[in-house]
ROSEPA-205680 format. One record per residue (C-alpha): residue in three letters; chain; y, z, x. Coordinates in steps of 0.2 Angstrom, whole numbers, plus 5000, padded with zeros to 4 digits. Each point is the difference from the previous one (the first is absolute). Layout:
TORVEX,residuo,cadena,north,up,east
TORVEX,Ala,A,Y,Z,X
...
END
This chain:
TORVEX,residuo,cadena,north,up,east
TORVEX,Unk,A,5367,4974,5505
TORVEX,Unk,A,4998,4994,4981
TORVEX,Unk,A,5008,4983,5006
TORVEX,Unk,A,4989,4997,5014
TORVEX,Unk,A,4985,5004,4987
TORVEX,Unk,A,5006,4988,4987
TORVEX,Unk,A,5003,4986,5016
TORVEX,Unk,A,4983,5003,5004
TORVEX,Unk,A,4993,4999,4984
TORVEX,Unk,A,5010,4983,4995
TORVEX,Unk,A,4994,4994,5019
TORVEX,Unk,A,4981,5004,4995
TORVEX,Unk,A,5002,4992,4981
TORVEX,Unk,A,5010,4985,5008
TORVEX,Unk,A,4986,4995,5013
TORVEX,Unk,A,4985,5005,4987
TORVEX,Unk,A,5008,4986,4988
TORVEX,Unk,A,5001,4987,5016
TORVEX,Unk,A,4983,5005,5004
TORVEX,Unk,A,4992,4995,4980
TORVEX,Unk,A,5012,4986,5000
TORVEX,Unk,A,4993,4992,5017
TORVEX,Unk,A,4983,5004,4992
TORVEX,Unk,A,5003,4991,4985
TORVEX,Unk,A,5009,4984,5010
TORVEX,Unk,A,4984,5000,5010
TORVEX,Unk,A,4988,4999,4986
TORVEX,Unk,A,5009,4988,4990
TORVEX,Unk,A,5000,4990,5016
TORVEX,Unk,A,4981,5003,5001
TORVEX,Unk,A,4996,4994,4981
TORVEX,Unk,A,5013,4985,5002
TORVEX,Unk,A,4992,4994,5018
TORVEX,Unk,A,4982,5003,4986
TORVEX,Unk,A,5005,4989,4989
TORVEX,Unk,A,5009,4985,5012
TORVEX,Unk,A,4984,5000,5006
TORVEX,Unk,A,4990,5000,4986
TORVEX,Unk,A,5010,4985,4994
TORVEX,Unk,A,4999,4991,5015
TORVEX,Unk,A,4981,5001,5000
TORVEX,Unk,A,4998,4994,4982
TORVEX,Unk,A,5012,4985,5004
TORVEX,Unk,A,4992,4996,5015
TORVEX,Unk,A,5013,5004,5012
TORVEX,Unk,A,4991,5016,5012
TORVEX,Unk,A,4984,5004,5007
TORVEX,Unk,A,4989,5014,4994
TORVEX,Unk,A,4989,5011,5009
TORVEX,Unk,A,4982,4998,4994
TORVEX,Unk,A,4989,5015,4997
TORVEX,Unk,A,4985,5001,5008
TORVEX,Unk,A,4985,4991,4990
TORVEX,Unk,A,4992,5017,4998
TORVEX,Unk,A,5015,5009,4992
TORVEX,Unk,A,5001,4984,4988
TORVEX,Unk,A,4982,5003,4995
TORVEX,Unk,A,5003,5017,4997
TORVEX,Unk,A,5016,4998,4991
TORVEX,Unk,A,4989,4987,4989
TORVEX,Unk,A,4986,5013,4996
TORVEX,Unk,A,5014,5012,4997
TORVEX,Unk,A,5008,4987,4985
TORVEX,Unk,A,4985,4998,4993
TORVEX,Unk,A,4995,5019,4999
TORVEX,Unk,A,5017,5004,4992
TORVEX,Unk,A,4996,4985,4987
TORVEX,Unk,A,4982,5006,4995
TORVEX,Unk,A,5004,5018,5000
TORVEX,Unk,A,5016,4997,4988
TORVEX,Unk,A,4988,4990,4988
TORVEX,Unk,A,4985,5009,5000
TORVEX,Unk,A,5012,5014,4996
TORVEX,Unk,A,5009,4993,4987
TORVEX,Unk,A,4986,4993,4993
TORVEX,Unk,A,4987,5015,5001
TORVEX,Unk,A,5015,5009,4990
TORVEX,Unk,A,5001,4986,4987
TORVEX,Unk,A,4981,5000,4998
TORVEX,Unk,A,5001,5020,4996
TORVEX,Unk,A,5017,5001,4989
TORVEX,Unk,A,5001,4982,4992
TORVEX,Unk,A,5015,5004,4991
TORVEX,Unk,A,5015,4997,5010
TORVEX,Unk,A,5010,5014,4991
TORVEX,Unk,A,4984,5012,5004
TORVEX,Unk,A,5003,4995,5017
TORVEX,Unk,A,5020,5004,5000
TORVEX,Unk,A,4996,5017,4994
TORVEX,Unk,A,4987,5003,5011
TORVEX,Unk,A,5011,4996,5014
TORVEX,Unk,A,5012,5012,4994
TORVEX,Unk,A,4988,5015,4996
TORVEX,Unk,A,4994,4996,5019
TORVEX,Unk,A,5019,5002,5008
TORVEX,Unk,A,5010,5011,4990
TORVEX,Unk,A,4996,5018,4999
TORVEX,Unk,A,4996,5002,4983
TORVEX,Unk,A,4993,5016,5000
TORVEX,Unk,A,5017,5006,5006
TORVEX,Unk,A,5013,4994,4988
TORVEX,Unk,A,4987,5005,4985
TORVEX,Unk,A,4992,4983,4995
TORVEX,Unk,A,4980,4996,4999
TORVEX,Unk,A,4991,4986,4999
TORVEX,Unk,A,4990,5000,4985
TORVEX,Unk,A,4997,4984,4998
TORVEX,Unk,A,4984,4995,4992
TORVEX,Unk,A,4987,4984,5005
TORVEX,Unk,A,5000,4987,4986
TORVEX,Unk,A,4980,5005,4997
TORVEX,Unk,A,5006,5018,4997
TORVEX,Unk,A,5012,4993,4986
TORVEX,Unk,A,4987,4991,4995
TORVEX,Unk,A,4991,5014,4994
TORVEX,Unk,A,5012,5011,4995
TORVEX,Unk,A,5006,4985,4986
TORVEX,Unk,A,4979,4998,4997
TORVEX,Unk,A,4997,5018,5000
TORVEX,Unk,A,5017,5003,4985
TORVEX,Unk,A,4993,4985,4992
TORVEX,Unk,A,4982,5008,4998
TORVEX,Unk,A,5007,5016,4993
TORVEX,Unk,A,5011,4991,4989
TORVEX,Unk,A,4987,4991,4993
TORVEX,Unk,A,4987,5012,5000
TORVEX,Unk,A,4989,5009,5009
TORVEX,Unk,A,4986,4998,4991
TORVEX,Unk,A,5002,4982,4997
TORVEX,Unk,A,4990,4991,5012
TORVEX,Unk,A,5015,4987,5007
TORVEX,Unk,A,5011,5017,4999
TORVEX,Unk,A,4987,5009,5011
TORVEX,Unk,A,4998,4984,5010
TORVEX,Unk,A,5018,4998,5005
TORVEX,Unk,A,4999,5019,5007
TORVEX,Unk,A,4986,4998,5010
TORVEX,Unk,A,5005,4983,5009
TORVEX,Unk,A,5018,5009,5001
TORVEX,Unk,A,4993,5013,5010
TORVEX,Unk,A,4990,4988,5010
TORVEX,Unk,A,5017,4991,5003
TORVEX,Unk,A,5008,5017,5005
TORVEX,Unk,A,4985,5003,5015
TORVEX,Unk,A,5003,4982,5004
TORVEX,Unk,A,5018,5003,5001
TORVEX,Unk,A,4998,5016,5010
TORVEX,Unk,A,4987,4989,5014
TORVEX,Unk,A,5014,4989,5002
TORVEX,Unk,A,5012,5011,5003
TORVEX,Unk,A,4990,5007,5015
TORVEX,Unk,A,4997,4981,5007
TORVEX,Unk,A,5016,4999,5000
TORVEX,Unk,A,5006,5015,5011
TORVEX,Unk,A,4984,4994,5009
TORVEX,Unk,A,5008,4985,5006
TORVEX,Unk,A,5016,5006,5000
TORVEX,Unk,A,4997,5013,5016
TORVEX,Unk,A,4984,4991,5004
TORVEX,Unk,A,5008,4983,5002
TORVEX,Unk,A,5017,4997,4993
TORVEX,Unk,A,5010,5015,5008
TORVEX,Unk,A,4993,4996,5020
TORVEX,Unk,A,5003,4983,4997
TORVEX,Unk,A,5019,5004,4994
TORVEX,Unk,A,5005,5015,5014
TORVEX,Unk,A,4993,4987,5012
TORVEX,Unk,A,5013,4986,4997
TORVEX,Unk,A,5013,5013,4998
TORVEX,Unk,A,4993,5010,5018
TORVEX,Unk,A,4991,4990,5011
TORVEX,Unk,A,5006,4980,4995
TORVEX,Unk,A,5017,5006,4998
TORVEX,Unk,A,5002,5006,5017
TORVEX,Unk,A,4991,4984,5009
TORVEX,Unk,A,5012,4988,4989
TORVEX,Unk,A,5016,5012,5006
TORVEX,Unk,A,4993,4998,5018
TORVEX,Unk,A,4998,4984,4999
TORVEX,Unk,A,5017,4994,4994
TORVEX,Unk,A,5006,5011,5012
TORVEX,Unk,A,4989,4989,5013
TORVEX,Unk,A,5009,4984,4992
TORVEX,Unk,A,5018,5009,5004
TORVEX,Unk,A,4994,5004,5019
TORVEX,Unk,A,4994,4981,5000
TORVEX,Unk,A,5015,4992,4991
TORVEX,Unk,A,5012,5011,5014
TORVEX,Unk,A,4990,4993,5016
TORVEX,Unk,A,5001,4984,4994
TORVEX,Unk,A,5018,5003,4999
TORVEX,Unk,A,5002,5008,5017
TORVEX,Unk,A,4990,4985,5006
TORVEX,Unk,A,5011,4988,4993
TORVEX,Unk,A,5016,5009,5008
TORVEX,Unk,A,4993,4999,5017
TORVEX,Unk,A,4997,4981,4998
TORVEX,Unk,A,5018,4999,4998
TORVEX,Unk,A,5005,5012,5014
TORVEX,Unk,A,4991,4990,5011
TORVEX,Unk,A,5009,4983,4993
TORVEX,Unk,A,5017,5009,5005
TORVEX,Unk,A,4993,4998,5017
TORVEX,Unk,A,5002,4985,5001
TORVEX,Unk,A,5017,4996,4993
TORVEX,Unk,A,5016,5004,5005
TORVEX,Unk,A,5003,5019,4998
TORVEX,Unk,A,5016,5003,4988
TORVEX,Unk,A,5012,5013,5003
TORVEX,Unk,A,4996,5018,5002
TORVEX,Unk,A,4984,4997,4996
TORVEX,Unk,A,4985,5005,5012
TORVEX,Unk,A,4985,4987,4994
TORVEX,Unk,A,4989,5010,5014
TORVEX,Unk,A,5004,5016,4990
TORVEX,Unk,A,4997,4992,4983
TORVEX,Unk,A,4983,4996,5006
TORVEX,Unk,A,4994,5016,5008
TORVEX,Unk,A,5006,5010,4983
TORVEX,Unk,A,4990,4987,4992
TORVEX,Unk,A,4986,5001,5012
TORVEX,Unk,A,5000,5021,4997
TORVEX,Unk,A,5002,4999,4979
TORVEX,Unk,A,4983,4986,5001
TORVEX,Unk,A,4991,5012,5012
TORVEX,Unk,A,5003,5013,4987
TORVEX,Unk,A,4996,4991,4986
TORVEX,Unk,A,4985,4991,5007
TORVEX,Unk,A,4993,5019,5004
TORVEX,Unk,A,5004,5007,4982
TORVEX,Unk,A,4992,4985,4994
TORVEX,Unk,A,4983,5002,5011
TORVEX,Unk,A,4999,5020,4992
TORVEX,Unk,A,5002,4993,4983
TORVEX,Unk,A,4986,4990,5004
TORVEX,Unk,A,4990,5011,5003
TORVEX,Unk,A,5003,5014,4988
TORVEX,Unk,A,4998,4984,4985
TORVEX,Unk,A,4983,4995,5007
TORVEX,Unk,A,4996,5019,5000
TORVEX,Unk,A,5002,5003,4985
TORVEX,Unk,A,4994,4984,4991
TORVEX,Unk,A,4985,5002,5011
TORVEX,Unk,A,4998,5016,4991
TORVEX,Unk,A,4995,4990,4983
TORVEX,Unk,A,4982,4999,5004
TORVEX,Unk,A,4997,5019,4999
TORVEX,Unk,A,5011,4998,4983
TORVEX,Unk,A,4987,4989,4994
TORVEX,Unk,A,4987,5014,5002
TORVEX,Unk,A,5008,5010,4991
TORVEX,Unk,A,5003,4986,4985
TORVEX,Unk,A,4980,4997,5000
TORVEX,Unk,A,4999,5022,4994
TORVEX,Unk,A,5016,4997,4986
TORVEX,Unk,A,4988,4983,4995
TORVEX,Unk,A,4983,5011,4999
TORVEX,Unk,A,5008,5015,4991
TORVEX,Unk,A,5006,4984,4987
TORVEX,Unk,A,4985,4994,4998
TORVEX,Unk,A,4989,5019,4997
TORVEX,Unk,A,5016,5004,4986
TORVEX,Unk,A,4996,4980,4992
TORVEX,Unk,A,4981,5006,5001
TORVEX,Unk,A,5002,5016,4993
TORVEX,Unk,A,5010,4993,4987
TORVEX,Unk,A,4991,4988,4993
TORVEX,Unk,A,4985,5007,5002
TORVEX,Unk,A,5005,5015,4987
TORVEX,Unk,A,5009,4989,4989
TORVEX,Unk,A,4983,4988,4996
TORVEX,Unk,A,4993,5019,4999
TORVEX,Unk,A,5011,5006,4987
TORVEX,Unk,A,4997,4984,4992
TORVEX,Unk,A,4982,4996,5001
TORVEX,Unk,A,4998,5017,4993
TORVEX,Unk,A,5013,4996,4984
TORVEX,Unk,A,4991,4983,4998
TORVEX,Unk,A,4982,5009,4998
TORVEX,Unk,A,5007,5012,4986
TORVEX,Unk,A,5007,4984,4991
TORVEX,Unk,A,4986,4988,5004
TORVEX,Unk,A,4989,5016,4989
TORVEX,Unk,A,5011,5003,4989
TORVEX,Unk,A,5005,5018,5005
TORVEX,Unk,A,5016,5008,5006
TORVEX,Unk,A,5002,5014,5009
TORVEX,Unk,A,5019,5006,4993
TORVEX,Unk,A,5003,5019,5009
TORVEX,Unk,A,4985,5010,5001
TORVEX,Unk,A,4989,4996,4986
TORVEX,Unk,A,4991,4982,4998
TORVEX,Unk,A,5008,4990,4983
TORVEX,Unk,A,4988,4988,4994
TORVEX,Unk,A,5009,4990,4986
TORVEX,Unk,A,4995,4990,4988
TORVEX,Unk,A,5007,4980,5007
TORVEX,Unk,A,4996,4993,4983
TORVEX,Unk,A,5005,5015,4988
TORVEX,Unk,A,5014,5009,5003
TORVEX,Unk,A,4995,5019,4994
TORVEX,Unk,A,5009,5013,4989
TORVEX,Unk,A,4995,5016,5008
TORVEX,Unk,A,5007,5014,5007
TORVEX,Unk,A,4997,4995,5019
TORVEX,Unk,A,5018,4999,5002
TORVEX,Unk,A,5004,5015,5003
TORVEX,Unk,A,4983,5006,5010
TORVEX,Unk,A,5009,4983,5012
TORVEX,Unk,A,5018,5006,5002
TORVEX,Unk,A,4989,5018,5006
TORVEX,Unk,A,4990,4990,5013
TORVEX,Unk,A,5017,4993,5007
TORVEX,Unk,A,5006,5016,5004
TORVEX,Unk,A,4998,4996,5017
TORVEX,Unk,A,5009,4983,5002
TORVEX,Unk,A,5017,5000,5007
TORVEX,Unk,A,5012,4988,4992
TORVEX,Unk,A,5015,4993,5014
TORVEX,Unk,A,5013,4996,4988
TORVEX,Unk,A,5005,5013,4983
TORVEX,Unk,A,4983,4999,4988
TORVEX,Unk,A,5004,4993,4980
TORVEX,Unk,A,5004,5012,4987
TORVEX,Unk,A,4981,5000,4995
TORVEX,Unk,A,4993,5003,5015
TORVEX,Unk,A,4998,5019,5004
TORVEX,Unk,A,5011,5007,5014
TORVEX,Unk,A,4989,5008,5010
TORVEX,Unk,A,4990,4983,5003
TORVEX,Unk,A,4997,4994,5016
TORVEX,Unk,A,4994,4980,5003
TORVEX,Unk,A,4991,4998,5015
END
């Protein structure tokens, strides 16, 4: 009984191994056939069977929606992190799971460290000097500025940038798959094609031994059939598909106006914060925390305002460690 098992299990291995090795020989028999005809074609040598005009169009329309896509992309996320290592960092804070191995991204704007220097720099040199109390309050303004671009640019990042981005990895990616797919079913018909061509030449000559040229041509016959008929579905699903880009494009129209309300937003806030910094140095008064300092700009003055100052910024938040002189519970805003 054990014997007849194991025959039975060597039987079942031995025609499983024919049947994957038949498999292989008939797919590299399909990619070289590909490829003879591919050459052929470039040298001249075979036919081609032309798409239709329509699919030609739409696989034109399809090119150039993957180009534009790609470079407003790319160009959008260059606009919004100039710094190509910003960029490099964003793209791994977007793919890795950061918040599972422990890591944060606590990266700050360049505005931001801007005014944390300008904001150190004002303490160090003095509170209750006028270019000390200066530095503070254009720091802080730097700070607000760094905080609006911040939100621009997760505004265009899921407004804009990340549509943009799962389309060409969604959408395109699949139309491009299902389209060299198309080229394979194209390149194999053409082949076919060019086998029953030579069937039917054996016809005419003198038939060699043991072969059977009316046997030749009907297998031929049968594999172009075949072909010709998974060539026609291909079609068809392709055209599908790439006449699907118009609703995309519909879609792309929302990503563009979310864009452009997170560019309004942004800089309308940011010539806010900035109109509103200009008045109080145009009049010669800076607001620094919550009490108005109105400093001498010729003299610089002696008295105890420091300290009544480093009170009023009590409230400001400070991004990176505050200076020895500054007091710890200070907060810049």
């Amino acid at each position: 009984m054990e014997a007849l098992k194991k025959s039975v299990n060597d039987a079942s291995t031995f025609v499983s191994r024919a049947v994957q090795d038949a498999n292989i020989q008939d797919e590299a028999s399909v990619v070289f056939n590909r490829a003879k005809q591919y050459t052929e074609e470039k040298l001249g040598k075979a036919e081609r069977t032309e798409l239709d005009p329509h699919i030609v169009e739409l696989e034109r329309k399809t090119e150039n929606t993957k180009n534009y896509t790609e470079r407003i992309k790319t160009n959008a996320t260059a606009v919004v992190l100039p710094n190509p290592a910003q960029r490099a960092e964003s793209l791994f804070f977007d793919n890795v799971p950061v918040d599972k191995i422990g890591i944060k991204n606590e990266r700050l704007t360049n505005l931001e460290y801007l005014g944390n220097d300008m904001i150190e720099a004002g303490n160090e040199f003095g509170v209750s000097t006028p270019y000390g109390s200066a530095l503070i309050r254009v720091g802080q303004t730097e700070q607000k500025l760094g905080m609006i671009e911040k939100d621009y640019i997760r505004g265009m990042n899921e407004g804009l940038i990340s549509p943009l981005q799962r389309f060409l990895d969604g959408e395109m990616k699949n139309i491009m798959r299902e389209r060299k797919v198309l080229e394979n079913k194209r390149l194999d018909l053409d082949a076919c094609k060019n086998k029953v061509r030579k069937a039917r030449s054996l016809q005419m000559q003198q038939p060699k031994e043991g072969v059977d040229p009316r046997a030749i041509l009907d297998q031929a016959e049968n594999e172009l059939r075949l072909s010709q008929s998974e060539f026609d579905r291909q079609v068809e699903i392709t055209k599908l598909l790439m006449e699907g880009l118009a609703q995309s494009q519909t879609n792309h129209l929302r990503h563009l106006q979310a864009a452009v309300e997170s560019q309004v937003q942004y800089y309308a806030q940011a010539h806010m914060v900035m109109q509103e910094l200009n008045r109080e140095i145009q009049s010669g008064t800076l607001v620094v925390g919550s009490a108005a300092v109105q400093p001498n700009l010729m003299v610089e003055t002696n008295g105890n305002s420091g300290d009544s100052l480093q009170d009023d910024l009590a409230q400001v938040s400070l991004a990176s460690p505050p200076p020895a002189a500054f007091p710890k519970n200070a907060q810049v805003f």
